[in-house]
C-alpha positions in Angstrom: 128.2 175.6 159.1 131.1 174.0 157.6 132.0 172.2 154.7 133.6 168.7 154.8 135.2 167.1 151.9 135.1 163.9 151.6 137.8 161.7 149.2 137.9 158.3 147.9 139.4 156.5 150.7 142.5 153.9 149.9 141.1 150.3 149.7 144.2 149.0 149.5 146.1 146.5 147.0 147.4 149.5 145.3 144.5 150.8 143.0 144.4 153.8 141.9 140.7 153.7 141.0 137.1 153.0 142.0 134.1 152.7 140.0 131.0 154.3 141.3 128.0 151.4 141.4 125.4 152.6 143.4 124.4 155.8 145.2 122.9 155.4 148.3 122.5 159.0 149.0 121.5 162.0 147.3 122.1 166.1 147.4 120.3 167.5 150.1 119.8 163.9 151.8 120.5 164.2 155.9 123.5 161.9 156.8 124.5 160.5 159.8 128.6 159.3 160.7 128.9 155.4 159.7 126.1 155.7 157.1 126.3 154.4 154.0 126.9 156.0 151.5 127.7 154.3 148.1 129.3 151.0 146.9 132.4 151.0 144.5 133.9 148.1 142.8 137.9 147.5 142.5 139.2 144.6 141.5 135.9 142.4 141.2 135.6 143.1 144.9 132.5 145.4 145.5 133.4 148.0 148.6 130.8 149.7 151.0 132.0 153.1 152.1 130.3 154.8 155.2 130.0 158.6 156.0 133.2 159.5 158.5 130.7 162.6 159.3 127.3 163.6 160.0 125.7 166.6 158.2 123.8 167.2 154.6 125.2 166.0 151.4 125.6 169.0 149.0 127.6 167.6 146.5 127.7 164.1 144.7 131.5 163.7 142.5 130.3 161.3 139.8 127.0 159.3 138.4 126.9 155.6 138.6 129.4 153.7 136.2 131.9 156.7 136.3 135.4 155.9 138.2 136.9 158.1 140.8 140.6 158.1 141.3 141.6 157.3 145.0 142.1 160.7 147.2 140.0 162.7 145.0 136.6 164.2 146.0 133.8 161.6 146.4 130.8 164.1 148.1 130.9 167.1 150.2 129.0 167.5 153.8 127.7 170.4 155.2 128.3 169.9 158.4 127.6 171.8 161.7 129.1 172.3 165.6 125.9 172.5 167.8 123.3 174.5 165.9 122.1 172.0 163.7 120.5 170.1 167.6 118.0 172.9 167.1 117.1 171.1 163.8 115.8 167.8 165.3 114.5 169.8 168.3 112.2 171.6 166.1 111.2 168.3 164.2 109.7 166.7 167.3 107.7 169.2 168.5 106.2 169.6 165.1 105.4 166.0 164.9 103.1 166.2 168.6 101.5 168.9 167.2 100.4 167.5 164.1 99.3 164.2 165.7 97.4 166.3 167.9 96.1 168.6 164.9 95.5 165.2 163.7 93.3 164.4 166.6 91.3 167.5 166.8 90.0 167.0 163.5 89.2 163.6 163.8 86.8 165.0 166.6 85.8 168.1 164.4 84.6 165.7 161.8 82.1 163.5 164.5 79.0 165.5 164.6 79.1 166.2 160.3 76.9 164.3 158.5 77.6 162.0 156.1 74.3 160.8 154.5 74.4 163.5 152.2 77.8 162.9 150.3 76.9 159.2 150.3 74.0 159.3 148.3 74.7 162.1 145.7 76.9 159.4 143.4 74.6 156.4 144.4 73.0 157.1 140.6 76.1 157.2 138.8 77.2 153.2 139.1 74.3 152.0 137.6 75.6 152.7 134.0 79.1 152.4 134.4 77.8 148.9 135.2 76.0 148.6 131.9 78.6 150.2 129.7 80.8 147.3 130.1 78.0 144.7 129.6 77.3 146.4 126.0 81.3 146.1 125.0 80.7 141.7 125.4 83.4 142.1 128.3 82.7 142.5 131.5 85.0 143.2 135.0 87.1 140.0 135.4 85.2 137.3 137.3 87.1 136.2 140.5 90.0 133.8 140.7 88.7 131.3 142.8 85.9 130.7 140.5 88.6 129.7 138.3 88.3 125.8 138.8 84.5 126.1 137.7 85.0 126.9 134.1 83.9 125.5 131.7 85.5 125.4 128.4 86.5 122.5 125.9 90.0 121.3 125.4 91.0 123.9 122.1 89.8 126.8 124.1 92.0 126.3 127.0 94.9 125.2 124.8 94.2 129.0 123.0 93.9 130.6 126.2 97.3 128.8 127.6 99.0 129.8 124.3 97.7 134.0 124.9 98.5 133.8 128.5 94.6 134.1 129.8 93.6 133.5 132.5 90.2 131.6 132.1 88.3 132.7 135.0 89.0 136.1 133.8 86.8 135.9 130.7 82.6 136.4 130.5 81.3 132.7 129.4 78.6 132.4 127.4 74.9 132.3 128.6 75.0 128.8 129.6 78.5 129.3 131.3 80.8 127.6 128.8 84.0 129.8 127.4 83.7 129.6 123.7 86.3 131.0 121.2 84.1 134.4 120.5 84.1 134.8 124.0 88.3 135.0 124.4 88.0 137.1 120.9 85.4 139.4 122.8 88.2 139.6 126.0 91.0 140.5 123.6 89.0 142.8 122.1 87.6 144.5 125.3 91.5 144.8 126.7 93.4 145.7 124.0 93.5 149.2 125.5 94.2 147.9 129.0 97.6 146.7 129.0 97.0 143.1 128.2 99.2 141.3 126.0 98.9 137.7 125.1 101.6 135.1 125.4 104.9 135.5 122.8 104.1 139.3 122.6 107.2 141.1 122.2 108.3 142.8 125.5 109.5 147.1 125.4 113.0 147.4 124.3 115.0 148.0 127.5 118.2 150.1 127.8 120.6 148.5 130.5 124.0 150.5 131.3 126.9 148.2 131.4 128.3 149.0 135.2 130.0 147.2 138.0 130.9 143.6 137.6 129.5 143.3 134.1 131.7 145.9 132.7 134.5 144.4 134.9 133.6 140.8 132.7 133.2 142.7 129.8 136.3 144.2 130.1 138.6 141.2 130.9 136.9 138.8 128.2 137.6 141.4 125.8 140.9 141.9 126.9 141.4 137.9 127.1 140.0 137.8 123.3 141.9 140.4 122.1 145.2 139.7 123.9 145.4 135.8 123.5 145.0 133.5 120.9 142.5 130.6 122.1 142.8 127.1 121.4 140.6 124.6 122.7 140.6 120.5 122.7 138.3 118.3 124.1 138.4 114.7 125.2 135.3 112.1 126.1 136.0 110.5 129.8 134.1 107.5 131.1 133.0 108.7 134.8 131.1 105.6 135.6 133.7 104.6 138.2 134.3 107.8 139.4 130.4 108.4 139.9 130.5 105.1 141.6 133.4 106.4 143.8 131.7 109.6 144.7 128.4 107.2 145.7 130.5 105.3 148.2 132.4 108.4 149.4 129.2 110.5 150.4 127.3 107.3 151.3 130.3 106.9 154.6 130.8 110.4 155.1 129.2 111.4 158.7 129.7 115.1 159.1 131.9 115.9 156.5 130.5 117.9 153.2 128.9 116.1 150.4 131.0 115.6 147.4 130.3 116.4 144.1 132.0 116.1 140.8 134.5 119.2 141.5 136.5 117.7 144.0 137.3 114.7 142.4 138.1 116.5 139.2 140.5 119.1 141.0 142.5 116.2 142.7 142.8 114.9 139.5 144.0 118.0 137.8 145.9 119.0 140.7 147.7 115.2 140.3 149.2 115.9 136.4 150.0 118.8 136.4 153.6 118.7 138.0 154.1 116.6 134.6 153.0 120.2 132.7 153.9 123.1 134.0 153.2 125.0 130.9 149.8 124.9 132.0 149.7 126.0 135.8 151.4 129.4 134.6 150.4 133.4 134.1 152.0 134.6 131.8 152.9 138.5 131.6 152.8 139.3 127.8 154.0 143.0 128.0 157.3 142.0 130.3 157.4 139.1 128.1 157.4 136.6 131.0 155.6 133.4 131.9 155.5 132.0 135.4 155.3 128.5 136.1 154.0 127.6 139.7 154.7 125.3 141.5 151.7 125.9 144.4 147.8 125.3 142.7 145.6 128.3 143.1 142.8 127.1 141.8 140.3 129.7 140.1 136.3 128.4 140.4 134.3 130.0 138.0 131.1 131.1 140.2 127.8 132.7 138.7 126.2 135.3 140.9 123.3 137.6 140.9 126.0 140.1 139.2 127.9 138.2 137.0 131.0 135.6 137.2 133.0 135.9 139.3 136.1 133.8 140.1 137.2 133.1 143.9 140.6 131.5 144.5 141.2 128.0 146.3 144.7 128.5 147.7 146.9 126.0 147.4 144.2 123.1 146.3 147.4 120.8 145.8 147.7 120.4 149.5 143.5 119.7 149.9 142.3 116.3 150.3 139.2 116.0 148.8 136.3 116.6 151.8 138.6 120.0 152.5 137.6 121.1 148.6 134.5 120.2 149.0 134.4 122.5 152.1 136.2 125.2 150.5 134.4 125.1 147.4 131.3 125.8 149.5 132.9 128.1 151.2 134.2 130.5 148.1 130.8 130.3 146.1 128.8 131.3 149.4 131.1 134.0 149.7 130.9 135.0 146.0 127.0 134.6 145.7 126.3 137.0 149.0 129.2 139.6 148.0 131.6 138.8 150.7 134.5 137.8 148.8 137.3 139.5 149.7 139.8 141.1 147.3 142.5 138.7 148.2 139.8 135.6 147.9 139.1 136.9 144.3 142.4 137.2 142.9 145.6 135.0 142.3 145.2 132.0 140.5 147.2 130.2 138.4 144.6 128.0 136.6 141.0 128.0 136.5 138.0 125.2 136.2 134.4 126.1 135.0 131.7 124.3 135.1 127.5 124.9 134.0 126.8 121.6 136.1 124.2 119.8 134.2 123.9 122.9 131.9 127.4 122.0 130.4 126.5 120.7 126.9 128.5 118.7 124.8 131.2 120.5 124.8 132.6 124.5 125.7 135.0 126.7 124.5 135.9 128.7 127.6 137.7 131.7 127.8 141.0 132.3 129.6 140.6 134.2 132.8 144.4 136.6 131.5 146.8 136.4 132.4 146.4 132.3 133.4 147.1 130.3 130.2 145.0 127.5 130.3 140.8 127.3 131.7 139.3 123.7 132.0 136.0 123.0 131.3 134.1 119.9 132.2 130.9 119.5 130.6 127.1 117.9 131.4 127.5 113.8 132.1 125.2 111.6 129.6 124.6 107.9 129.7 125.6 105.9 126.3 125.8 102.7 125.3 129.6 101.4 124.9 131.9 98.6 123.9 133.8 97.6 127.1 135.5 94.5 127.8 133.5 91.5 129.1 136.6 89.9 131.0 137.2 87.0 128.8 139.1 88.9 125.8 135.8 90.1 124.2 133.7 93.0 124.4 130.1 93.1 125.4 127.5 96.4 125.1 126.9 98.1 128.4 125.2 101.3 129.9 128.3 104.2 130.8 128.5 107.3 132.0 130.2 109.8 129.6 131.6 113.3 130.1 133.6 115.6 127.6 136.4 117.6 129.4 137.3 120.8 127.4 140.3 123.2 127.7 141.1 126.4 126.2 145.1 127.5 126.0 147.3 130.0 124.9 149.2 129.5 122.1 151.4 131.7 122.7 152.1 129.2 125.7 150.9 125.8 125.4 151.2 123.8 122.1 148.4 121.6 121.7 150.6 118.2 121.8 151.0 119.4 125.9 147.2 120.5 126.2 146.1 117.1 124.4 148.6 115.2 126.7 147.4 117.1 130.2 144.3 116.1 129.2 144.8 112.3 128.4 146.8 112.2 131.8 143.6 113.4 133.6 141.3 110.7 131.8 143.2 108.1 132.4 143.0 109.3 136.7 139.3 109.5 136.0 138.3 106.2 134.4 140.9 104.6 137.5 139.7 106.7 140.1 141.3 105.1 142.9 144.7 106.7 141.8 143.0 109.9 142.3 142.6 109.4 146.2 146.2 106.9 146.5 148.7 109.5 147.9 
């Protein structure tokens, strides 16, 4: 036997760390070479690392949520030359032997008789049938009987509101539910488990691991570090929705469009007018970077948290190749196959709830960018807009409050209030948006 020690591999990017999110083996478990063997997350990027051995895991280095430094002892294998063959030899044999043990006594047991056992407890249902008639609350009637009950409207308002199940509950004799008859169920299952509608769920502990510490990390970080700022503006996207409507209505095989694209281009279009805000700025070298390429962060909700892929250089994108890569990125985020590289580098970053957005958000800067834009939920209002002939007349728009959230330390809020104003007026003439 001999014993192989295996350390964190080198994933690259120079970290110096892993964190340990899930075991997939544990001590004593057989492994075989490419197996997997646990997932660690560096970077956002969650990593799958598979056995370089075969043999039996005798020691595990950490517990979930603990980080382990790169080239230091992840879990030993016991391993073995040739021996260990007689292992998996033996196991087969055993297995024939117990089907065929198996067999035998399936054939011993033929010829024993079985009237005897069968009708020693025949006495013994006949008052466990009873008992639960006395308590006013018998077994559950069948589902399907469930569209046969009767009951007036109050009673299955109550029984919506305690989360029963009608067919569940013993009507009365003449097969109507009455309100002494859901008492009588309540009654009969408090003991069982059964809690009614609004009841308060067990406390629950969670551990804070893996990408939700990572978030919890960097937003406490971003809070800490920078001081926020955020101004919003009202847009009218009634032409721009009506852009969108024409674009996807001619656009064959190319992806649909939504709202992102359009807003991107626009962003994309003023900011070589602010710089300020396309930067990253590194407060302990007491430098900012202003860039001149777009690497657009997309705020993307997953299964495990936000996460924030990259669209490289979305300057150079017209808008059906955002649409593409925006479909691209959030697949990748939502299945876990974002890569490292595909999760980190932007300059600037856009998040969006969709038609979640509310009125208005206060987003937090993904550090060390300076600047996070926020669009929020469109709404239709009445407005005042010009009827043609130097008057105004009352019509139906479409309205949508753009928010963004700046470093001070970084943007003054004439420059954030001016970016802003430069991307409404692109929105409400949304042909300027798609004129090279």
């Amino acid at each position: 036997m001999a014993r192989f020690t295996f350390n964190m591999p080198d994933v690259g990017e120079g970290v110096a760390e892993a964190e340990i999110v899930a075991w997939h083996v544990k001590v004593g478990d057989r492994v075989e070479e490419d197996q997997h063997l646990v997932d660690v997350m560096t970077d956002k990027a969650t990593i799958d690392i598979e056995s370089p051995v075969a043999g039996v895991v005798t020691e595990l280095a950490g517990e979930v949520g603990e980080s382990i430094a790169i080239g230091a002892m992840l879990l030993v294998i016991e391993t073995a030359d040739k021996a260990p063959q007689a292992e998996p030899e033996r196991a087969e044999p055993a297995a024939d032997e117990i089907a065929e043990a198996v067999a035998d006594a399936g054939a011993a047991q033929e010829p024993v008789p079985a009237p005897a056992p069968t009708r020693a407890p025949t006495p013994a249902p006949e008052p466990a049938r009873e008992a639960p008639a006395e308590a006013s609350a018998p077994p559950p009637a069948p589902v399907a009987a469930a569209a046969k009950v009767l009951a007036s409207p109050a009673v299955r308002q109550r029984a919506r509101a305690l989360g029963i199940d009608l067919a569940q509950v013993k009507p009365a004799a003449d097969g109507r539910v009455r309100h002494a008859d859901l008492d009588a169920f309540l009654l009969y299952n408090a003991g069982a488990g059964f809690a009614p509608a609004g009841a308060a769920r067990p406390d629950e502990a969670v551990r804070v691991i893996g990408l939700r510490k990572r978030i919890a990390q960097n937003m406490a970080a971003a809070k800490r570090h920078i001081p926020h700022f955020t101004y919003v503006e009202e847009c009218d996207v009634t032409e721009l929705e009506a852009l969108r409507a024409q674009l996807n209505a001619g656009r064959g095989e190319r992806p649909r469009l939504t709202l992102l694209p359009l807003l991107i281009r626009a962003i994309c279009k003023a900011l070589p007018d602010y710089p300020m805000i396309n930067a990253r700025y590194d407060d302990e070298a007491g430098i900012v970077t202003r860039h001149g390429a777009v690497h657009m962060g997309m705020a993307t909700q997953t299964e495990a948290g936000l996460m924030v892929p990259v669209i490289r250089n979305a300057q150079s994108l017209n808008l059906w190749q955002l649409a593409r890569e925006i479909a691209r990125l959030a697949e990748a985020a939502r299945t876990g196959k974002a890569t490292s590289q595909e999760l980190s580098g932007s300059t600037l970053t856009i998040t969006s709830l969709g038609p979640l957005g509310g009125i208005a958000t206060t987003p937090v800067i993904n550090r060390p960018e300076v600047a996070i834009i926020g669009p929020n939920r469109i709404v239709e209002r009445p407005m005042f807009v010009p009827d043609g002939l130097g008057g105004e007349r009352v019509a139906k728009r479409k309205l949508m409050n753009i928010s963004i959230s700046c470093d001070h330390r970084v943007v003054d809020g004439h420059d954030a209030a001016s970016f802003i104003q430069a991307i409404k007026r692109l929105i409400e003439s949304p042909a300027l948006i798609i004129a090279d």
